[in-house]
C-alpha positions, 0 to 999 in steps of 0.5 A: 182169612186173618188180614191186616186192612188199611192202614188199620190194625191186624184183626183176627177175624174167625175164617168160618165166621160166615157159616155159622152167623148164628154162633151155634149153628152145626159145623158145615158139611166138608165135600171135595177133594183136598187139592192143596194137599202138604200142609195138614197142619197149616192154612190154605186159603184165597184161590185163583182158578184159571184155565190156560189157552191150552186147556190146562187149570192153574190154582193160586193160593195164600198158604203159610206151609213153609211156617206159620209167619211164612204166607206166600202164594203157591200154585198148582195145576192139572189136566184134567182137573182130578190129578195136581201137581205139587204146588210150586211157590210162586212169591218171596218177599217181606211181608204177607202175600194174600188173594192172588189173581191170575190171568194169561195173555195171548203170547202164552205169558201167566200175571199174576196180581197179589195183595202184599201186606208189610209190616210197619209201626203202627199198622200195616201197609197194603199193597198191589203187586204184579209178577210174571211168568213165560209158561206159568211154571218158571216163576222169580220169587224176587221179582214184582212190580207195584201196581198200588204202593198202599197203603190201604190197597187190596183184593185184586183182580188182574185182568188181560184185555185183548183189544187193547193189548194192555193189563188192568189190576182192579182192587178196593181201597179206603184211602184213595181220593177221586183223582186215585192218589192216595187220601189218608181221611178216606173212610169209604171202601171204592173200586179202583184201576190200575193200567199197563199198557206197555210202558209200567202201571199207571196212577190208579183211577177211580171207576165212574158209575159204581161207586156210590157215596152211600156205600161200601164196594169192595171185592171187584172180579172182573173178566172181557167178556168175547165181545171185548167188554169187560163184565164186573161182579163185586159186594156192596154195603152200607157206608156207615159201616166198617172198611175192614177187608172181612166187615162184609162178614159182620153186616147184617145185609151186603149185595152181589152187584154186576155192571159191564164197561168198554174201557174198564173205567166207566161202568153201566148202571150197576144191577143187583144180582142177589134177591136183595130186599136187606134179608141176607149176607151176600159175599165173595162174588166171582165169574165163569163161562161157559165153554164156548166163553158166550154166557157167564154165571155169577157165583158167591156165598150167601146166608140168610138173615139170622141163618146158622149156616151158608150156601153157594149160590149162582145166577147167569148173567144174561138180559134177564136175570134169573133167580140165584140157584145153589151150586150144592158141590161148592160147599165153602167160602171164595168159590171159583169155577172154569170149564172142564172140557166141551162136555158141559162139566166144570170145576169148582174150588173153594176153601173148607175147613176148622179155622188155621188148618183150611184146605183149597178143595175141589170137585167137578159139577154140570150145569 
């Protein structure tokens, strides 16, 4: 996860950095299966997981596998979650793409949402982008859509909402104002939303009610919950610290927050879904159901305080919420899990290996 933030300079940031905050702690212990199998020597890095409306599993990633200054998102897919097919590339254009999203709407089409970074002099510009299959399978590599045109805009969460009939793309951003257009004296990373609603993206807007002053937010993954509502799972950390996409890595405490909304602009109250208490690193929340979609857990990596090392950790997100439980088969960072089948089983992804050379793995667990 080398990225280029902002409109800030490249920062060579070390991937396993997390899990081993002490510097010298033991390497973890990898567990899985490869299921970005090709690129031995390469990076595989950033999944998306999604599980079609016919049951089949579709993995995202950013991977360099056609060469190192060549960073592209490929996908792969499964029925059963133990057999994948060769990753097919999915995006093809100047610069990097990064931390895909993917969604699917009720007329079978696949969206994706991808952070590309571009380049310039000094620096680098950030953008949101969107591409679109009919069957998840034939994609155009020349074609997307800007959603955010940057230059500090990134992590994006592509969401279909079925009420309305409309996509949002949610992301962070430094360098917007309240009114979303783009604010280049912004210091303070906050949570943004792009609409289509038919007629092409719409002016990013601010959400209402989770972006405090005080503090970064950042990392937003967000999903419609069965009664419509859209349920949202993010980091947040102090203001006074770096904006930098991996400064989350670098802090001495961040939280996992939740909140639900209507209309995916104005939010709850936010809740803290972490123990808190400023005694841990808390990062790369995500969300899953269960296989009836009637109940989601919040999933992400902590560490302790001064720890050595990292564990995946999840909490249901229910009207009171329990204690964070590991999740002991997701033995790496950016963790996603979805359904397997009606029996209880799911999979779960995530990125494990030594630094230029991580792999997307996988594994099936019970709750």
């Amino acid at each position: 996860m080398s990225y280029a933030a902002g409109s800030m300079r490249a920062a060579a940031v070390p991937v396993l950095l997390l899990l081993a905050l002490a510097s010298c702690g033991p390497p973890p212990i990898i567990t899985g299966q490869v299921l970005s199998a090709g690129n031995e020597n390469g990076q595989d890095e950033d999944p998306s997981l999604l599980r079609a409306a016919d049951g089949r599993l579709h993995v995202a990633w950013y991977s360099n596998r056609n060469g190192p200054d060549e960073k592209e998102i490929f996908l792969s897919s499964s029925t059963d979650g133990e057999t994948w097919v060769e990753p097919i590339q999915l995006t093809r254009a100047n610069g990097h793409a990064f931390y895909p999203s993917l969604t699917q709407d009720p007329a079978g089409a696949f969206h994706l949402a991808v952070w590309r970074v571009i380049p310039v002099n000094p620096g680098t510009n950030n953008k949101i982008v969107h591409k679109t299959s009919p069957d998840g399978v034939a994609w155009d590599l020349d074609q997307e859509t800007i959603v955010a045109g940057g230059p500090g805009d990134f992590l994006p969460c592509i969401v279909h909402d079925r009420a309305a009939s409309r996509l949002l793309v949610f992301f962070a951003s430094p360098v917007r104002g309240a009114d979303g257009r783009v604010d280049l004296s912004g210091r303070t990373l906050r949570l943004y939303v792009s609409v289509n609603a038919g007629t092409g993206w719409a002016l990013p807007q601010r959400l209402n009610g989770v972006n405090e002053d005080a503090t970064h937010n950042t990392y937003p993954f967000v999903v419609q919950r069965a009664d419509g509502r859209f349920l949202m799972v993010w980091t947040r950390y102090r203001a006074e610290a770096g904006s930098d996409v991996l400064a989350v890595l670098s802090e001495p405490t961040t939280e996992t927050m939740t909140s639900t909304s209507a209309d995916g602009i104005d939010w709850t109250e936010p809740v803290q879904v972490s123990p808190g208490g400023g005694q841990s690193i808390d990062v790369f929340p995500s969300l899953y159901p269960d296989a009836t979609r009637s109940s989601w857990t919040a999933l992400w990596l902590t560490a302790p305080r001064g720890s050595s090392s990292a564990t995946t950790v999840e909490a249901a997100l229910d009207a009171a919420l329990p204690a964070a439980a590991e999740r002991p088969e997701i033995t790496g960072y950016t963790g996603k899990a979805a359904p397997l089948d009606a029996a209880g089983r799911y999979l779960g992804v995530w990125v494990a290996g030594p630094s230029d050379r991580q792999k997307i793995r996988f594994d099936v667990f019970s709750q």
